[in-house]
C-alpha positions in Angstrom: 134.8 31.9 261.3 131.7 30.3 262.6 128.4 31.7 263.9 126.0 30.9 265.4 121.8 31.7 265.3 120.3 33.7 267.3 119.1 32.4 270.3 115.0 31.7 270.1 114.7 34.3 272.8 116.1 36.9 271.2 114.2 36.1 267.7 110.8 36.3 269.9 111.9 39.6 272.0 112.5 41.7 268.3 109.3 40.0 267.0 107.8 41.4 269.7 109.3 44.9 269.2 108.3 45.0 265.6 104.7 44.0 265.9 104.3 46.5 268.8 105.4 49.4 266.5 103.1 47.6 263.9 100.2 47.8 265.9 100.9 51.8 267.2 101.2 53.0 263.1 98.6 50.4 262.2 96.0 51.7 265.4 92.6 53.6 264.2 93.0 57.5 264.3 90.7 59.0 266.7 90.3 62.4 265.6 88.2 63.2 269.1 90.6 61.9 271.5 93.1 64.1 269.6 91.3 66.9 269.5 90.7 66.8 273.3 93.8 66.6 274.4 94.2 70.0 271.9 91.7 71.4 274.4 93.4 70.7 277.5 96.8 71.8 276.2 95.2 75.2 275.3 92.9 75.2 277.8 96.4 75.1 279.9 97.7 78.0 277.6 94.9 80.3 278.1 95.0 79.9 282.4 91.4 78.3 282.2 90.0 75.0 283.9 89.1 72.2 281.8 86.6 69.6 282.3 86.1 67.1 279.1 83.2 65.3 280.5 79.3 65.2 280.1 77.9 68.3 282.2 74.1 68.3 281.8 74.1 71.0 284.8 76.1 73.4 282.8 74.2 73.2 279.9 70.9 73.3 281.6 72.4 76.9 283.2 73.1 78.0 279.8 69.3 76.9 278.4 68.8 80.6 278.2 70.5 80.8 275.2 67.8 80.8 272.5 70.1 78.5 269.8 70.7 76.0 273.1 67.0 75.8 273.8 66.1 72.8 271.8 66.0 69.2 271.6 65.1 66.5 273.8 68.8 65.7 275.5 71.3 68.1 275.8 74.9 68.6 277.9 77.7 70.7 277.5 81.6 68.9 277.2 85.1 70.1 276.7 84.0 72.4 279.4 86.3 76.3 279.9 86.0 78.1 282.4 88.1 81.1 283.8 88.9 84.5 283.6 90.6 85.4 280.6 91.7 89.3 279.7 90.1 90.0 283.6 86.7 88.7 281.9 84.6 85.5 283.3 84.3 83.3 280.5 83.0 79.8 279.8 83.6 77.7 276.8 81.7 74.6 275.8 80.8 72.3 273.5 76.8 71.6 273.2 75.3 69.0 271.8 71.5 68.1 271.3 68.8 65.6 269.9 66.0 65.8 268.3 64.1 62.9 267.1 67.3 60.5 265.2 69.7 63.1 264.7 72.5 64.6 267.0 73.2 68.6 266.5 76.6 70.0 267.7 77.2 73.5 268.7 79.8 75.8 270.3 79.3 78.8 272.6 81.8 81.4 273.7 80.0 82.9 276.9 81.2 86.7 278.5 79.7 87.2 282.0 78.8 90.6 282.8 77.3 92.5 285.9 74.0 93.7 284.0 70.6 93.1 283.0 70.4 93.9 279.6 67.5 93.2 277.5 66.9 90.0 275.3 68.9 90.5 271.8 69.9 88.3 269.4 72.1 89.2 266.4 71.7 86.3 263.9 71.0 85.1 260.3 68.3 84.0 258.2 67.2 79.8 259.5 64.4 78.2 260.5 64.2 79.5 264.4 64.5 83.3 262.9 61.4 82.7 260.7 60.1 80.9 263.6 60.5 83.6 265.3 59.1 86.2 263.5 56.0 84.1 262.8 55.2 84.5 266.7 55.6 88.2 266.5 59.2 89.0 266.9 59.9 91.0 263.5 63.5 91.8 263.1 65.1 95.5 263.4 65.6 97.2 260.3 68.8 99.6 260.0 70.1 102.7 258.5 72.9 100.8 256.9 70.8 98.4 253.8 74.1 96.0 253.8 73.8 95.2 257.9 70.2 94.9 257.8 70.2 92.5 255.1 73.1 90.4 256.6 71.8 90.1 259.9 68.7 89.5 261.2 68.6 91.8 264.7 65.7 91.1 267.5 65.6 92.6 270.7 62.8 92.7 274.2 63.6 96.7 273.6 64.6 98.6 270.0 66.5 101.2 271.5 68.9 98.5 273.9 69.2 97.2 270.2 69.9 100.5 268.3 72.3 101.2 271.3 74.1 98.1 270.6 74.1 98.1 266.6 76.0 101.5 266.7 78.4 102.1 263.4 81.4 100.7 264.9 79.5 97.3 265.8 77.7 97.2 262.6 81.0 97.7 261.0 82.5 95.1 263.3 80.0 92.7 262.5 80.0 92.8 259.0 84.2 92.0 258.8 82.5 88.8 260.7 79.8 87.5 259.3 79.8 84.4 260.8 79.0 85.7 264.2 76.0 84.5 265.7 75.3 86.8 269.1 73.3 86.8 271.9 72.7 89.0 274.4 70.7 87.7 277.9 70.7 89.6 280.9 74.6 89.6 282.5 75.8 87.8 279.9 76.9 88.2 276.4 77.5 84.7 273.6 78.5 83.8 270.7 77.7 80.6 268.7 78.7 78.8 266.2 77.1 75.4 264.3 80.1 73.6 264.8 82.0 71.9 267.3 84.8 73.9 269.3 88.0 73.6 266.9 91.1 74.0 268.6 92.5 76.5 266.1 89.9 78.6 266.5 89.4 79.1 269.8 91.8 81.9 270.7 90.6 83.7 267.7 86.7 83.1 268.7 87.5 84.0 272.1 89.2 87.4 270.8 86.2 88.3 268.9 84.0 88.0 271.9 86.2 90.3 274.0 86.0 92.7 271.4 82.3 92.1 271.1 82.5 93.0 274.7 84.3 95.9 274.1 82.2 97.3 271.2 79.7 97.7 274.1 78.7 101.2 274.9 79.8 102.9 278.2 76.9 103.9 279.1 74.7 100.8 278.8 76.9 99.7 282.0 76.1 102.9 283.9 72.6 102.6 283.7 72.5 99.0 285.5 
C-alpha cells in the first residue's frame, strides 16, 4: 500500500495551529486585565454600573475623604456605582502619588440624606499622629479594648459617642480592619489595598451593616 506525504499546505496549516496554541499558553499573565474583567462580571452580579477607566472627577468628588486627601495626582478606576440593598453606593479604586511612589486604596462609599459631623474611626499611622499633633486628640471609651484598637475623632464627641454605642463597638472589634469615615451624607470605608474581587461582596456587606448599626435617631434629627 503506498502513501503519500502530506501535502506542503497542510504541513504549514497544522504548523500554524500549533504555534498559535503555543503562543496563547506561552502569552505573559496579566493579573490586572484579569482582575478587571472580575469587576465587570460582578459588577454585573451585584446590578451596579461599571466604568474601568481613569475618573479624576470622581475622585476629586470624593476628596473629602480624609485618607483620599493626599498626594499630588489622584483618580478613581474600576468605578461602581448603583443602588444595592435600596442603598446609593459607589465603589472605586484610588490611587495617588507622592513624590516617586504610587499608593493604592479602596473605598466602599454609603450615601445618605444627612449632615452628620466629621468622624473618623481608624488606627494608629502617620496621618492619626498627624492629626492629633494639630489638635484633634482621639475619643477615649468605656470599653479599654475599643479604645485601644481604634483611634475615634470626631467635629462633635457626643455624634461620636452616639455612633460608638456597644453594638458598634462590638461590631467593630469582630472587624478590625475597618477603616471608617463618616462626612456629612455620606458614610466610607477604606482599605490600603486595591479592590479584590473576592472581597467585595463581603466589604460591601460590612458597610450596609455599618449603615445599619447607625442609630434611629441620628436620622431624625437631620
Amino acid at each position: 500500500m503506498h502513501n503519500d506525504p502530506p501535502p506542503p499546505l497542510l504541513i504549514g496549516i497544522i504548523a500554524f495551529i500549533l504555534l498559535v496554541v503555543f503562543l496563547r499558553k506561552s502569552a505573559p499573565y496579566e493579573p490586572e486585565e484579569v482582575r478587571r474583567k472580575e469587576l465587570a462580571a460582578l459588577a454585573r452580579k451585584l446590578k451596579l454600573e461599571f466604568n474601568p477607566k481613569n475618573d479624576f472627577k470622581l475622585a476629586e468628588r470624593f476628596l473629602f475623604l480624609t485618607w483620599l486627601k493626599r498626594g499630588d495626582v489622584r483618580y478613581a478606576y474600576n468605578v461602581m456605582h448603583g443602588y444595592h440593598l435600596d442603598y446609593l453606593v459607589t465603589i472605586f479604586d484610588y490611587t495617588f502619588s507622592a513624590g516617586k511612589c504610587s499608593y493604592y486604596w479602596s473605598a466602599f462609599v454609603l450615601e445618605m440624606k444627612t449632615n452628620f459631623p466629621d468622624t473618623i474611626i481608624s488606627h494608629e499611622s502617620l496621618e492619626s499622629r498627624f492629626a492629633e499633633e494639630l489638635g484633634m486628640p482621639h475619643i477615649a471609651f468605656e470599653s479599654a479594648e475599643f479604645t485601644r484598637t481604634f483611634l475615634v475623632r470626631s467635629a462633635d464627641k457626643k455624634f461620636a459617642f452616639d455612633v460608638c454605642h456597644p453594638r458598634m463597638m462590638e461590631y467593630l472589634l469582630a472587624n478590625k480592619d475597618l477603616t471608617v469615615e463618616i462626612r456629612g451624607g455620606y458614610v466610607a470605608v477604606l482599605f490600603e489595598d486595591w479592590l479584590r474581587p473576592e472581597k467585595i461582596e463581603a466589604n460591601l456587606s460590612r458597610l450596609i451593616e455599618i449603615r445599619k448599626l447607625l442609630p434611629h435617631y441620628l436620622f431624625t434629627k437631620t
